[in-house]
C-alpha positions in Angstrom: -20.4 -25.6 -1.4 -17.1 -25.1 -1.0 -15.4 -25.1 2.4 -13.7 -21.5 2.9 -12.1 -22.8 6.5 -8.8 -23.2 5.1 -6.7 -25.4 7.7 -3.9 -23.2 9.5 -1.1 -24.6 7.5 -2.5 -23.7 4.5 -3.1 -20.2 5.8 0.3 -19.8 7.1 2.4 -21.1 4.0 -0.3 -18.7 2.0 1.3 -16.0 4.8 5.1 -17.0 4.3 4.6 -16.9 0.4 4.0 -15.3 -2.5 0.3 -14.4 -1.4 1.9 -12.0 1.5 3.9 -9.9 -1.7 0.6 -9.6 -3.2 -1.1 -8.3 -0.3 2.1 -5.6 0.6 1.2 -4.5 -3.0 -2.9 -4.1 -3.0 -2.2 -1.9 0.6 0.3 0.4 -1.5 -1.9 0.3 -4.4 -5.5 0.9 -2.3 -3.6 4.2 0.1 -2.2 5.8 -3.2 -6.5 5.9 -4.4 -7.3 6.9 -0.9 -4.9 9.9 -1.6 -6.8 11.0 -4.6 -10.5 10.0 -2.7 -9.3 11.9 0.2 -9.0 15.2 -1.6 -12.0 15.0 -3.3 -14.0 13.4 0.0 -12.4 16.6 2.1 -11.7 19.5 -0.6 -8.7 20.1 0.8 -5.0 20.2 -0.8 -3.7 20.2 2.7 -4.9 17.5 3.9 -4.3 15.2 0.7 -0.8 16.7 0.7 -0.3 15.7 4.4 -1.4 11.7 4.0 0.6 12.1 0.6 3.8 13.4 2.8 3.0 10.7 5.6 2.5 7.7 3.0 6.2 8.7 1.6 7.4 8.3 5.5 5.6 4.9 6.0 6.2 3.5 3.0 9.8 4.3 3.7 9.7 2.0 6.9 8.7 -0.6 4.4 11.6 0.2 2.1 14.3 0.2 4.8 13.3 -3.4 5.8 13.6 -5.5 2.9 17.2 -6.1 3.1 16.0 -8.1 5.7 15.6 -10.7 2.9 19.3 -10.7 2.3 20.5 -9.5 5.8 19.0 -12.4 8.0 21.1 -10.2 11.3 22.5 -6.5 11.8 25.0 -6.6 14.8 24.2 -4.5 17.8 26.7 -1.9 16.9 24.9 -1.2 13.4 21.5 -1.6 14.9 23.1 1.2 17.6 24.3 3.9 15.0 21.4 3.3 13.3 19.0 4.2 16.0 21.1 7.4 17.6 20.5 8.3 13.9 17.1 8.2 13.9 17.4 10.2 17.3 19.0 12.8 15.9 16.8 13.4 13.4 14.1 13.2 15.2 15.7 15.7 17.6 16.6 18.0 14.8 13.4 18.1 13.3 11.7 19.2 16.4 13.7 22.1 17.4 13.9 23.2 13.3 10.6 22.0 11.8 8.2 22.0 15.2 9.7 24.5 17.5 10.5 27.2 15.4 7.6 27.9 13.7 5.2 27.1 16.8 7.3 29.5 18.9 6.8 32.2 15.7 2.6 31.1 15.0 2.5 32.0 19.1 3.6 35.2 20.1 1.6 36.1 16.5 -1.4 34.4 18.4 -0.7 36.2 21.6 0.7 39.2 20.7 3.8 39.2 23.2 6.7 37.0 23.9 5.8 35.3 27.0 2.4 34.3 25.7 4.6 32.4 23.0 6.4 30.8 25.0 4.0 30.1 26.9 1.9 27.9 24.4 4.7 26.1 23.1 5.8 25.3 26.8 2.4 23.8 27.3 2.0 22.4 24.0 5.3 20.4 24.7 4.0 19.4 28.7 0.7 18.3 27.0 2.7 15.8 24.1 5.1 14.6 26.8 2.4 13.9 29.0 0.5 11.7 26.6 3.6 9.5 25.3 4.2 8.9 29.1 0.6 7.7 29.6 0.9 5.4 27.0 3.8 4.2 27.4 3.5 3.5 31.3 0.6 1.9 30.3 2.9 -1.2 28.0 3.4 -4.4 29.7 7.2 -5.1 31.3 9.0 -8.2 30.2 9.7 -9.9 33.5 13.0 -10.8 34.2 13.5 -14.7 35.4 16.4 -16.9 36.5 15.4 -20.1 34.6 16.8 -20.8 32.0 13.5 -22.8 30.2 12.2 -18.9 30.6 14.9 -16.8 28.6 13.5 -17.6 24.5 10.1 -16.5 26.2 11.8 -13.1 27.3 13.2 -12.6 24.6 10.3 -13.0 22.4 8.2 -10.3 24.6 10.6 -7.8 24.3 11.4 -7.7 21.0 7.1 -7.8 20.7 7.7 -5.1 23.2 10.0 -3.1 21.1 7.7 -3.7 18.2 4.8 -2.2 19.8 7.3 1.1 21.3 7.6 1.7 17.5 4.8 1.2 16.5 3.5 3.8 19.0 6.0 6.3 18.2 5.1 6.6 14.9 2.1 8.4 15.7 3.8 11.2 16.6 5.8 11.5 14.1 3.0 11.3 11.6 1.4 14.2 13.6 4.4 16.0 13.1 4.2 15.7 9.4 0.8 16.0 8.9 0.6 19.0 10.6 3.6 21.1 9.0 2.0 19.7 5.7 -1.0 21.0 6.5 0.1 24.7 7.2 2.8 24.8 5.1 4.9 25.8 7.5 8.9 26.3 6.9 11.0 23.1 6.5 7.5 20.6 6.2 9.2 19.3 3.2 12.7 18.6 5.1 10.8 17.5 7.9 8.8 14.9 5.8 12.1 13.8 4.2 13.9 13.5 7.2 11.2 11.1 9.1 11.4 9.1 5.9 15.1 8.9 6.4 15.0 7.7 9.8 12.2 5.4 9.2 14.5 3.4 6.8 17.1 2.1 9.1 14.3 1.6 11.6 11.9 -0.6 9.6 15.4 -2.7 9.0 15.7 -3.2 12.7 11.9 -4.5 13.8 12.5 -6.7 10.6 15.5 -8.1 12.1 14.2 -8.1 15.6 11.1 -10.2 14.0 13.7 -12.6 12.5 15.7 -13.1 15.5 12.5 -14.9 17.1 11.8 -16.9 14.0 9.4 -15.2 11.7 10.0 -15.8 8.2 11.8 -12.6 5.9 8.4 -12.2 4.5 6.1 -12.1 7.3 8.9 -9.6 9.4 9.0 -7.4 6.4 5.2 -6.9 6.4 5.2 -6.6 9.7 7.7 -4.0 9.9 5.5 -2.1 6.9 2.7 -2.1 8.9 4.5 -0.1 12.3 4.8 2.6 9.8 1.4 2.8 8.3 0.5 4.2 11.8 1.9 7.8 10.6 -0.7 8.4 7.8 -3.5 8.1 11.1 -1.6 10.4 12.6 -1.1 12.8 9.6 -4.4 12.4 8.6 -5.4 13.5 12.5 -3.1 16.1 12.5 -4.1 17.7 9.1 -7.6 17.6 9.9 -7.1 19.3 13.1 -5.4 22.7 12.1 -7.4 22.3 9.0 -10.6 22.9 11.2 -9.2 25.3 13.8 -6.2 27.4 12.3 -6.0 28.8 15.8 -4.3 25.2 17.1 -1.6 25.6 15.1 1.1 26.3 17.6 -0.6 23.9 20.1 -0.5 21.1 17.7 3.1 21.9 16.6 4.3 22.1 20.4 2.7 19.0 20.9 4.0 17.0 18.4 7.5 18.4 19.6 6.8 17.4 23.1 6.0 13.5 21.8 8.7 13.2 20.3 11.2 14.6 22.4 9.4 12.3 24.9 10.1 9.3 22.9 13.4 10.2 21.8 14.9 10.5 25.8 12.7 8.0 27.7 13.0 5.2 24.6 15.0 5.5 21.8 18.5 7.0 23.4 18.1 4.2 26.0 17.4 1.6 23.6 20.7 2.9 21.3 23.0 2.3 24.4 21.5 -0.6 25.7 24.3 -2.5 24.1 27.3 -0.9 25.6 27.5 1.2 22.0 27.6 4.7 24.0 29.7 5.9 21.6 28.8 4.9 18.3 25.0 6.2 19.3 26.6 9.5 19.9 27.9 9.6 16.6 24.8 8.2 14.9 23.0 11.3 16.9 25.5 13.7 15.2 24.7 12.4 12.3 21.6 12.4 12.3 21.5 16.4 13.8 23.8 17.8 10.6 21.9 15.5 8.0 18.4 16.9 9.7 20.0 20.6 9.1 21.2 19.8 5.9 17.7 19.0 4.8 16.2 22.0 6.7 18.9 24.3 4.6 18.5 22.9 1.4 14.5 21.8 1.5 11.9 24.4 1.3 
């Protein structure tokens, strides 16, 4: 019989190869078929149109990282325009996309203004509340004075910076997945601009995975897979509001609150970590008037 224990080097040249391009392929392949099982598993357009809408946001991750083959390093002033961008976007997308209508679905639900506001103000407390749990909950890179010490820094907080994404891709899948969902006004720009933002920011965690020597391949996958976190959370999402219309404000004030979370306590302070104050304003701007664009333009 033959032995199936391949040795590690055979696994990890199968890894840096060809084999890994083949594997990136059979994921995309298998989550396009669980698009179509899903709607005939659940019966529901809404939720097969919100894991549809979250695949195009994580494969989009995916996409935005392969010029990692070519581009072995971004400097830190691209890398910092690049994520103000995203945070603009983001930032956009929550007041137009997740805001707006949750505000509008609760003073329907409550019948007054307050009660509205209300909702949405808890909604938001709830999300933020979350994202701070699990983020307090990551593990610090600890700061040493020798110098046999600094590659090992290094190499935990970019794995650190990894995981942050990874993390905050939930959210953003939620977003999605809920506005998808419900159809609620600007889904489609809001889908369209997470995809946007994810492109630039699956370039950076491949580049990051370079700088502390993983092959192109391997970072590139790697990078794919941060964003295949937003389908869970679309899927999550969808299935939520699906079952219980009556959440819908909740879940949009929620996903507002996550992200606007994630946007001040990570990815501002990661864009100016560099000195780059501002080039991440601009990227911000940006981001903020391509976000409205969308939203105007979109349905």
């Amino acid at each position: 019989m033959a032995n199936l224990n391949l040795p590690r080097t055979h696994l990890n040249r199968w890894i840096e190869g060809s084999g890994l391009w083949l594997t990136l392929a059979a994921a995309t392949g298998l989550l396009f078929i669980g698009i179509q099982t899903g709607e005939i598993v659940f019966q529901s357009s809404a939720i097969a149109s919100a894991l549809a809408a979250t695949l195009i946001t994580a494969l989009a991750t995916g996409a935005g990282a392969i010029p990692a083959l070519f581009l072995r390093k971004i400097s830190d002033s691209l890398r910092d325009i690049c994520l103000g961008f995203g945070a603009g976007v983001m930032l956009a997308a929550s007041f137009f996309s997740l805001l707006a209508p949750a505000l509008v679905a609760g003073i329907d639900q409550s019948g007054n203004a307050l009660g509205g506001i209300a909702i949405v103000a808890a909604g938001l407390a709830v999300g933020a509340l979350l994202m701070f749990t699990s983020f307090s909950r990551l593990p610090k890179a600890k700061h040493t004075t020798r110098s046999s010490a600094v590659s090992q820094i290094r190499i935990s907080r970019t794995w650190l910076f990894v995981f942050a994404i990874t993390l905050h891709n939930f959210p953003e899948g939620l977003a999605v997945g809920v506005a998808q969902a419900q159809g609620t006004a600007g889904a489609d720009a809001l889908t369209f601009g997470i995809a946007l933002q994810n492109m630039p920011e699956g370039l950076i965690v491949a580049t990051a995975l370079l700088g502390i020597g993983h092959s192109p391949n391997k970072a590139i996958l790697l990078a794919f897979l941060t964003g295949m976190v937003e389908p869970l959370g679309g899927l999550f999402g969808a299935t939520l509001v699906t079952i219980a219309t009556g959440i819908l404000p909740w879940s949009l004030a929620f996903a507002a609150g996550a992200m606007l979370y994630i946007i001040s306590n990570d990815i501002i302070p990661e864009s100016r970590r560099h000195g780059n104050k501002q080039l991440a304003t601009v990227g911000i701007f940006a981001g903020v008037v391509v976000m409205m664009l969308l939203t105007t333009f979109i349905s």
